[in-house]
C-alpha positions in Angstrom: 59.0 -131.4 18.9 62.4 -131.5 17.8 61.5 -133.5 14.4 58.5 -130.9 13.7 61.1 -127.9 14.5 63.8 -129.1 11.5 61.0 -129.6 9.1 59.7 -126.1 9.8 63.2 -124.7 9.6 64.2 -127.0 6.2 60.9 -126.5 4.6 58.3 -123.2 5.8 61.4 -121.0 6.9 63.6 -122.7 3.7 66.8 -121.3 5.8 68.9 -123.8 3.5 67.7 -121.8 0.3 66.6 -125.4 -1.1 64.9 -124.4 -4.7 61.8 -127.6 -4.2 60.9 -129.2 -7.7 57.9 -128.9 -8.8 56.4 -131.5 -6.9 56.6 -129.3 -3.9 58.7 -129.9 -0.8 58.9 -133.3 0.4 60.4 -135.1 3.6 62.0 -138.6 3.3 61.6 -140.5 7.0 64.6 -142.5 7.4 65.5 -145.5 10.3 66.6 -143.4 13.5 70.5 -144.9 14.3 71.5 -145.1 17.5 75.2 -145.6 18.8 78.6 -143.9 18.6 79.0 -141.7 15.0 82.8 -142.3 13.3 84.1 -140.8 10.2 86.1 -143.3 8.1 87.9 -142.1 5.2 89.4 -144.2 2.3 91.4 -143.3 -1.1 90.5 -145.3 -4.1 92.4 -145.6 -7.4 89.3 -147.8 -9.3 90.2 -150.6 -7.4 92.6 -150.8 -4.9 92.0 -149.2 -1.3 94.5 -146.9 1.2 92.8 -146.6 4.5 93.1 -142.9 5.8 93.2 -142.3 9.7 89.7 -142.1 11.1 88.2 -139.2 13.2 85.2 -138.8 14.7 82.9 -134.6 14.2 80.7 -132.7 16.5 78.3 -131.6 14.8 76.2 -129.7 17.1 76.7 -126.6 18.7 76.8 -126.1 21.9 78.7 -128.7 24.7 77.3 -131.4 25.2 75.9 -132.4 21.9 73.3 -129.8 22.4 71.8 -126.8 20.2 71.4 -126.8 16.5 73.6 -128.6 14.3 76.3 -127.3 12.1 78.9 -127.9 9.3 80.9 -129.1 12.2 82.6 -127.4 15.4 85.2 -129.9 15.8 87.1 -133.6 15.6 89.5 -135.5 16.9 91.3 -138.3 15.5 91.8 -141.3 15.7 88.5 -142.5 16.8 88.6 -145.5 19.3 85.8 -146.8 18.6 86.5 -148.0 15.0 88.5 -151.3 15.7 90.4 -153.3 13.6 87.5 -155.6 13.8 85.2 -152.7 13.0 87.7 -151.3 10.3 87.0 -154.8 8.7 83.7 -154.7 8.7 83.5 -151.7 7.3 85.8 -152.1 4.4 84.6 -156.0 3.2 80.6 -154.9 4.1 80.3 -151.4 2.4 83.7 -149.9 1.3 84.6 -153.0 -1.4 81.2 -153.5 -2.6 80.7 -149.6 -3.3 83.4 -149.6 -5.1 82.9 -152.9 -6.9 80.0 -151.6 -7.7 81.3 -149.1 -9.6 83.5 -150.4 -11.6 80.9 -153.0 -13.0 78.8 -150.3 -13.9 81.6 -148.2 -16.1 82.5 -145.4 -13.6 85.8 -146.9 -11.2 86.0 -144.1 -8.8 89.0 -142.3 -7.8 89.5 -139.7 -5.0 88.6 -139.8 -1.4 85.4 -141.4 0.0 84.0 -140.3 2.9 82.5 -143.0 4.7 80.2 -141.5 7.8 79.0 -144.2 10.1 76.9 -144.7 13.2 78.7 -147.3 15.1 75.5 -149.3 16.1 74.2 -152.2 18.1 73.9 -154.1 14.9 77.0 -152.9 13.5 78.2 -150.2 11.5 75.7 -148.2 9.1 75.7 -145.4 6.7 74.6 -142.0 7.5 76.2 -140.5 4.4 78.4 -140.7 1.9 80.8 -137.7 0.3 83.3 -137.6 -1.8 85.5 -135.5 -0.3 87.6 -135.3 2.7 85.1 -134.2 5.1 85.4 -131.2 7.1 86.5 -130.8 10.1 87.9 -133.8 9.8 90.5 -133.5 7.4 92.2 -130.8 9.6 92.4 -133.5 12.2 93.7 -136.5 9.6 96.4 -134.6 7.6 98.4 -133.6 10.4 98.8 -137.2 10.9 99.6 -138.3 7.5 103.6 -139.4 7.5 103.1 -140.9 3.4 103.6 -138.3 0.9 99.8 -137.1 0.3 100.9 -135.8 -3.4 102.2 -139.1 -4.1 99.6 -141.0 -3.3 96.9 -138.4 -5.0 98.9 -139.1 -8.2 99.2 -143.0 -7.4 95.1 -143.2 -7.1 94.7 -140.5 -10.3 97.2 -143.5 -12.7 95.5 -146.5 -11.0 98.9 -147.3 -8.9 97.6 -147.2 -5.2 98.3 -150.3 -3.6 95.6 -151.7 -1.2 97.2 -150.8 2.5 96.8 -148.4 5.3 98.9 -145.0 4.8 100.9 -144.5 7.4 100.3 -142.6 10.1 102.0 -141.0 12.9 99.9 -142.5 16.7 99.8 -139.4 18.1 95.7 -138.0 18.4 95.1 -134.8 16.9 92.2 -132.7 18.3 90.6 -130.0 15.5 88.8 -126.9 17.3 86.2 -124.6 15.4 86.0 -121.5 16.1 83.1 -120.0 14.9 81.7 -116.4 14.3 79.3 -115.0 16.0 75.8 -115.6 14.8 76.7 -118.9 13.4 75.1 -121.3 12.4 71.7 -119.1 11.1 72.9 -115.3 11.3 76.7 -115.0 10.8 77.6 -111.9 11.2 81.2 -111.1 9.9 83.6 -108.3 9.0 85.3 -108.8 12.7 89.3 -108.2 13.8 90.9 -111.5 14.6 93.5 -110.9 17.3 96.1 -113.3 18.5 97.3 -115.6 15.3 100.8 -115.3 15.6 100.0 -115.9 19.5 98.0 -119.3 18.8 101.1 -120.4 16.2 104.3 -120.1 18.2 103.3 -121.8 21.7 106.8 -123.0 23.1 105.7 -126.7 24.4 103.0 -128.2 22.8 102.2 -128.8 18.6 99.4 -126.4 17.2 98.2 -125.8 14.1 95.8 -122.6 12.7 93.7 -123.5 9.4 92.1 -120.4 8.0 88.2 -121.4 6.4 86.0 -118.0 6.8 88.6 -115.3 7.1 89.4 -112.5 4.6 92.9 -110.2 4.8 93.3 -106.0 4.8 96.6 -105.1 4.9 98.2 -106.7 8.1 94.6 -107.7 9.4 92.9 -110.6 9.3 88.9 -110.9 9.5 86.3 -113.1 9.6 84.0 -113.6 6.9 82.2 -116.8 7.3 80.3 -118.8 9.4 83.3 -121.1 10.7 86.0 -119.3 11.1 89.1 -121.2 12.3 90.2 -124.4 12.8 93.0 -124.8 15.7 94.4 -128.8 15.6 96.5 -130.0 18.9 98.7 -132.8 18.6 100.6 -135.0 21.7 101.7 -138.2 22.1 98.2 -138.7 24.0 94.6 -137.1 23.9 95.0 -135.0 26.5 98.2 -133.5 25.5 96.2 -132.8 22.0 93.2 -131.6 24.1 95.1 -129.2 26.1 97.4 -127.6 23.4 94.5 -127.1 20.8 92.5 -125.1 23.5 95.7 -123.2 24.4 96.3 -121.9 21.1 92.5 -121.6 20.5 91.9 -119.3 23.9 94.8 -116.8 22.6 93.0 -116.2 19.3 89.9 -113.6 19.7 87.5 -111.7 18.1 83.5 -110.6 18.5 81.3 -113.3 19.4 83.9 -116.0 18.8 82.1 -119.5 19.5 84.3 -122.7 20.8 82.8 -125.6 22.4 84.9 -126.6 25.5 84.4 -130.7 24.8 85.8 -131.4 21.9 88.2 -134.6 22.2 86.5 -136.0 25.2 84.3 -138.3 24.1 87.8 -139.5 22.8 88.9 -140.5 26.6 85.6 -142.2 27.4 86.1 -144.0 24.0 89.3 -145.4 25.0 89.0 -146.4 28.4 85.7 -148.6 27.1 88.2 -150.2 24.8 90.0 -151.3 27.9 87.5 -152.1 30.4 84.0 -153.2 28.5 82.6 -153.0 31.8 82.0 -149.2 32.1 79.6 -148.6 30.3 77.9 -144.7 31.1 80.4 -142.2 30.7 79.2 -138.6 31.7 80.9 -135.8 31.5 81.1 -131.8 32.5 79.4 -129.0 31.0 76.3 -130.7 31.0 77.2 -133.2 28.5 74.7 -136.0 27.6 75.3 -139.8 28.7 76.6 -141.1 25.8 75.0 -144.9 26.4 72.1 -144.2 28.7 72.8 -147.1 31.4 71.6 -146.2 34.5 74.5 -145.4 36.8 75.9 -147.2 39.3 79.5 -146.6 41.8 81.2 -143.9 40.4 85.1 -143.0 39.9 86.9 -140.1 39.0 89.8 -139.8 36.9 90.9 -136.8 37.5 92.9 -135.6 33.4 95.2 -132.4 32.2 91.7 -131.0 31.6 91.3 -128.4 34.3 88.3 -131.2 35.2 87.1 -134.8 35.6 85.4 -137.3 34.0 83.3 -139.7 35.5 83.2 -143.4 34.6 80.0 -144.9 36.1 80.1 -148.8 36.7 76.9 -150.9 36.4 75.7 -152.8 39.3 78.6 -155.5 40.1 77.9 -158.9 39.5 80.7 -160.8 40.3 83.7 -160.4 42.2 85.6 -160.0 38.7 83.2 -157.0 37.9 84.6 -155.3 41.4 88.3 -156.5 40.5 88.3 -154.4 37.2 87.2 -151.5 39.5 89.8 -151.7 41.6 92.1 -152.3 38.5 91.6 -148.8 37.8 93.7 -147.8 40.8 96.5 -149.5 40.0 99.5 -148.3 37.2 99.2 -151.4 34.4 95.6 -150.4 34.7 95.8 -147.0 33.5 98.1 -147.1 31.5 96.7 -149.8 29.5 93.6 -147.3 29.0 96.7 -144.7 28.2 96.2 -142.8 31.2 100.0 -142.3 32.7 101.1 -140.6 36.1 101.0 -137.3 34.4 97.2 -137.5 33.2 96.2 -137.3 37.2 95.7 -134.4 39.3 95.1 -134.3 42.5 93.1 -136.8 44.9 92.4 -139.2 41.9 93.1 -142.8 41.5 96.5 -143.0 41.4 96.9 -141.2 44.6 94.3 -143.7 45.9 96.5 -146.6 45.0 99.3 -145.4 46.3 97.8 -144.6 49.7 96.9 -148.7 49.7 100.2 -149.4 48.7 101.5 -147.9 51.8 98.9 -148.9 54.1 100.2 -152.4 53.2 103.7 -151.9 53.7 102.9 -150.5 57.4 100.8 -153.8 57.9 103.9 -155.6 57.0 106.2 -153.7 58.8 107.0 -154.8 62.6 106.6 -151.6 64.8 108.7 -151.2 68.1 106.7 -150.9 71.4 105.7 -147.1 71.9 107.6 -146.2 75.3 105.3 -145.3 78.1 105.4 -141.7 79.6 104.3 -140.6 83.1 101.8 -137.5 83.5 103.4 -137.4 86.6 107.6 -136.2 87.6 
């Protein structure tokens, strides 16, 4: 249904204003990928290869991965689910030979190349390729970028870019679209934004505002395009990103303004599977969709800055190591080695269920004096 639904809205409806050749419209059936999409970006001077930070885009939207798709209605980055190992992969199976490529054939390229990728069971594979920096995702990546970015655009334009990652600074960034209302099929703009200055000067967390669809009159600013806004939180971890990007996002407003709520947290599921390769459904709030389809087994909630939970559902233990890495969650080197510290938990969560052990094991070592016996009776 879904499949006959895009080809009505591509071809009979033509929403995307495609001018068909004269050999009429045609649809090209490609391999369905399934697994985790990344964005990997590189910068190319002919030759030589920087690494950008990679990011990973929501394209549909509506929480959840649900609705129709867009340009894109948010990203975070870094993505944990490209790896160094994966990183290699990608850059010595597809990155190098594109570009050798190339240059055999007379056109070296130069600029940015936009590798998107489906992170599959198989290994990484090509969705598309753009040259370009991709958006939303370079609001996400340039925030991070600690090199120069007009030195190395000139170093890749005079064939000087040396082969290397460009540095980065580790904390996440989280990139918010907000989008007008309408969007993505009937934008309807010409609406007051309120709240700018608002979203740019919060006291305790980083927060950027990059203006896409807006136009100015006089002191006003208004929106004139399909997506809008894009808000980018950075902290030293994702939720700190998470939370300031929706802080500044919720003080900007206007008509019909459109945000999903779970951009960034497909970021923590991400990162705790680096850890602990024995979760393996993550669900989340807002209806989300089970990102690897297992069926579920014991659950445990890590309770995150949020204003929510996430659930991490463990298959079926096997072995008494599969229950240890459970329990490992509970305890402090676990967390934080999946980057969750004291201050990511709220309430009854793990932490607080480790510590209740801890001290029912200190009482069990702990000699108690004989409780005095007291008469009912004078």
């Amino acid at each position: 249904q879904e499949a006959h639904e895009a080809i009505d809205f591509m071809l009979l409806d033509n929403k995307l204003g495609v001018q068909h050749n004269a050999g009429g419209a045609r649809v090209v059936i490609e391999e369905f990928l399934a697994g985790e999409e990344a964005s990997f970006i590189i910068m190319a001077d002919g030759k030589n290869v920087a690494v950008m930070a990679t990011s990973q885009d929501h394209k549909r939207l509506l929480d959840g991965d649900a609705g129709p798709n867009t340009g894109g209605m948010g990203a975070f980055s870094p993505t944990p689910a490209v790896t160094p190992e994966v990183e290699r992969r990608v850059i010595d199976t597809i990155v190098s030979p594109v570009l050798d490529g190339m240059r055999r054939q007379g056109t070296p390229f130069r600029g940015f190349l936009y590798v998107g990728l489906m992170l599959t069971h198989d290994g990484p594979k090509v969705i598309e390729f753009n040259v370009r920096f991709g958006d939303p995702e370079a609001q996400a990546v340039l925030p991070r970028i600690e090199d120069s970015l007009a030195l190395l655009l000139d170093a890749a334009a005079h064939d000087r870019l040396s082969s290397r990652a460009v540095r980065l600074t580790s904390d996440p960034t989280v990139a918010l679209v907000l989008a007008a209302a309408g969007y993505p099929e009937a934008v309807h703009t010409g609406d007051s934004i309120q709240g700018l200055n608002d979203a740019g000067q919060l006291d305790d967390s980083d927060a950027l505002v990059f203006h896409a669809g807006t136009s100015r009159l006089g002191n006003e600013f208004r929106t004139a395009g399909g997506r809008v806004l894009t808000v980018v939180g950075r902290g030293p971890r994702y939720e700190g990103a998470i939370t300031a990007a929706y802080d500044a996002a919720d003080r900007i407003a206007f008509a019909g303004k459109q945000c999903r709520r779970d951009i960034g947290r497909s970021a923590l599921s991400l990162r705790l599977l680096k850890h602990y390769p024995s979760v393996h459904t993550l669900g989340f709030p807002l209806n989300a969709t089970e990102k690897f389809g297992h069926e579920t087994g014991s659950k445990l909630t890590v309770r995150n800055e949020l204003r929510g939970h996430i659930e991490y559902n463990l298959n079926d233990a096997q072995s008494s190591k599969d229950i240890a890495s459970a329990e490992r969650f509970g305890s402090s080197g676990g967390l934080d080695a999946a980057g969750f510290g004291k201050e990511s938990c709220r309430g009854p969560c793990c932490w607080g269920n480790e510590k209740r052990r801890q001290s029912r094991r200190q009482r069990a070592r702990t000699p108690t004096a004989p409780r005095r016996q007291t008469s009912l009776h004078k």
